[in-house]
C-alpha positions in Angstrom: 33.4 -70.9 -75.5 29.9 -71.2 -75.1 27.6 -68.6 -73.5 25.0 -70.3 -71.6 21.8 -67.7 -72.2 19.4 -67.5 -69.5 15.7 -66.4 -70.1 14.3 -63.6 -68.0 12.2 -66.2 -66.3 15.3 -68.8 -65.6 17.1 -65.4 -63.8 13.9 -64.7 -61.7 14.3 -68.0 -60.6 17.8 -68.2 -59.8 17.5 -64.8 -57.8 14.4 -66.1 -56.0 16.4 -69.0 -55.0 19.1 -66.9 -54.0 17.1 -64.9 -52.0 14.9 -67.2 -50.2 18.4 -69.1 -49.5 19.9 -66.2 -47.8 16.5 -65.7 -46.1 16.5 -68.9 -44.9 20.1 -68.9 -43.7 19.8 -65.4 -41.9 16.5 -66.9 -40.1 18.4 -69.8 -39.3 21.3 -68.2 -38.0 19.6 -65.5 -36.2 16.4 -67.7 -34.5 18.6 -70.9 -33.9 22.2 -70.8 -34.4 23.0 -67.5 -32.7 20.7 -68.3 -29.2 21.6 -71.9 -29.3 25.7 -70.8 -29.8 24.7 -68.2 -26.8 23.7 -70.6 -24.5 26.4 -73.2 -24.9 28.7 -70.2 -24.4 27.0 -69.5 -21.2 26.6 -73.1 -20.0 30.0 -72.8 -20.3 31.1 -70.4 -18.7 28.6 -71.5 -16.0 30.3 -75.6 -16.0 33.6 -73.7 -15.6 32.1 -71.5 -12.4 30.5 -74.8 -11.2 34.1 -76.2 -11.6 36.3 -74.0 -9.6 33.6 -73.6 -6.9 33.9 -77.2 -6.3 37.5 -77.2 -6.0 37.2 -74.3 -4.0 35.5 -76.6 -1.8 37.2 -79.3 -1.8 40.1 -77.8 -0.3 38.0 -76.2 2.0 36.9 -79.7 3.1 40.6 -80.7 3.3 41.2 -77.8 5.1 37.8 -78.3 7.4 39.5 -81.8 8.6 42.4 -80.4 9.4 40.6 -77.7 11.8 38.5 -80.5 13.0 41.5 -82.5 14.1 43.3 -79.3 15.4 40.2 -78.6 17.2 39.9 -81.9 19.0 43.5 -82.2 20.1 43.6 -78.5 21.5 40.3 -79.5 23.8 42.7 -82.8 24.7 45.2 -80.1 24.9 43.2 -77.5 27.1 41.4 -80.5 29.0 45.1 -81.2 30.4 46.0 -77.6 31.3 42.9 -77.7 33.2 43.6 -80.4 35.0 47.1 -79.1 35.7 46.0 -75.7 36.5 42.4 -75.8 37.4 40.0 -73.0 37.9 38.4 -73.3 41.3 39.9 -74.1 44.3 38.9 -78.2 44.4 39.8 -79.0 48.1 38.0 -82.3 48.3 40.4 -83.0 45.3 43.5 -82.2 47.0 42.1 -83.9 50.2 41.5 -87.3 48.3 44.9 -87.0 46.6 47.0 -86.3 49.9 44.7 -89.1 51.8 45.4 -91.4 48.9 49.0 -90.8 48.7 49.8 -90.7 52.4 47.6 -94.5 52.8 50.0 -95.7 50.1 53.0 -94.5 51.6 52.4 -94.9 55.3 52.6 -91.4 56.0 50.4 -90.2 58.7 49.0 -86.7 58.1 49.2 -84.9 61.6 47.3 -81.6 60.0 46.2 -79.4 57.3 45.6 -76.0 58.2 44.7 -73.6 55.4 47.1 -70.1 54.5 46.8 -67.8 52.4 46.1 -67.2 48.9 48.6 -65.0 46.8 46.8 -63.7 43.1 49.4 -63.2 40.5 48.6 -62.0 36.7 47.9 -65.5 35.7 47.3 -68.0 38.4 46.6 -67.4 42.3 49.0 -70.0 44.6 46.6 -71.3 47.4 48.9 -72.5 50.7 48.2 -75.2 52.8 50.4 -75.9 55.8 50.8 -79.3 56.4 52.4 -81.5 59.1 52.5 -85.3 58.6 55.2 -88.4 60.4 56.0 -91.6 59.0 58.8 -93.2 57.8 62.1 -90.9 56.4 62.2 -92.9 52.8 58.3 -93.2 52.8 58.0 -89.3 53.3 60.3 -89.0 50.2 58.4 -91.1 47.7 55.3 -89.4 49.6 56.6 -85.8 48.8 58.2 -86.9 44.7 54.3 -88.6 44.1 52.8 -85.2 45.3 55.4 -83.5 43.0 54.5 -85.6 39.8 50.6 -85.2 40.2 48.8 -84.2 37.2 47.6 -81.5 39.0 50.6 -78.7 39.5 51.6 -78.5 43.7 55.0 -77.4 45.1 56.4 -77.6 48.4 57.9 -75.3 50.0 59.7 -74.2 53.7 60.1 -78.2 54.1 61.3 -78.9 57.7 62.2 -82.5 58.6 63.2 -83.7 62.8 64.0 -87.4 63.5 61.2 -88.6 65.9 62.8 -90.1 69.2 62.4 -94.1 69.8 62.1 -95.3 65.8 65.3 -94.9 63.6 64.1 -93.9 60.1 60.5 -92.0 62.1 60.6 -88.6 61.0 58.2 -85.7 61.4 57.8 -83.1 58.6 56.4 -79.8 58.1 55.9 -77.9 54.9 53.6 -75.6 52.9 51.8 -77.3 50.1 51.3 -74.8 47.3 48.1 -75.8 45.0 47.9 -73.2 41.7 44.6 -72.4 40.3 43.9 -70.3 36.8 42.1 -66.5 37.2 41.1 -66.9 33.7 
């Protein structure tokens, strides 16, 4: 084979070459390729931060309706309760409801007189004794309306005497129980 001879010069060359390649390779690399490689790494990892932070909140925003629509329905919720259970005494309320109820079932009220008030741990029971005449199927549907109010009322001691001269005329006399929250 053949033996290619290079002159002193030709090798100078070659090795000049050589080293202004790898010169220009470790400039490159170490001015562009490794800073440029470092920030796409850390883009990255950033994007992939970015990422699970907005999945983090999305399902916090599904989970935000969810407590938004829970939130509503218990005010509904507690709305009712204190309707049902309310937290001062409301007289006039009661007043208007017995007046109301009594006008639509013929019932005259003879008397309210106020009792006493028992506290228990959660509610305090306000008593009202209350005398009333009118008709002895009127006074029922009277007394089952008053029982199915929104608001809570029982009756208690309920004492019932025919009234002389009308057949079905009775006169009753009971203690109307009204409940009221100590919350």
């Amino acid at each position: 084979m053949n033996k290619i001879q290079l002159t002193n010069e030709q090798l100078g060359k070659i090795a000049a070459a050589a080293l202004f390649g790898g010169l220009f390779l470790y400039v490159y690399a170490v001015y562009f390729w490794l800073p440029t490689a470092k920030k796409i790494d850390e883009n990255s990892k950033q994007a992939a931060s970015m990422e699970s932070d907005i999945s983090k909140a999305k399902v916090q925003k599904a989970k935000y309706r969810d407590l938004e629509s829970k939130l509503v329905s218990l005010k509904e919720e507690k709305e009712a309760a204190q309707k049902r259970l309310p937290k001062e005494r409301q007289l006039p309320d009661l007043l208007k409801t017995l007046a109301t109820l009594s006008a639509k079932y013929k019932i005259n009220i003879q008397g309210i007189n106020p009792g006493g008030s028992t506290k228990g741990e959660y509610f305090t029971k306000v008593a009202y004794q209350i005398s009333l005449t009118g008709d002895y199927h009127f006074l029922g549907k009277f007394l089952t309306a008053l029982g199915l109010e929104e608001r809570i009322l029982t009756m208690e001691n309920l004492t019932i005497s025919g009234t002389p001269g009308a057949p079905a005329s009775v006169s009753a006399t009971f203690t109307l129980t009204a409940y009221q929250y100590n919350g």
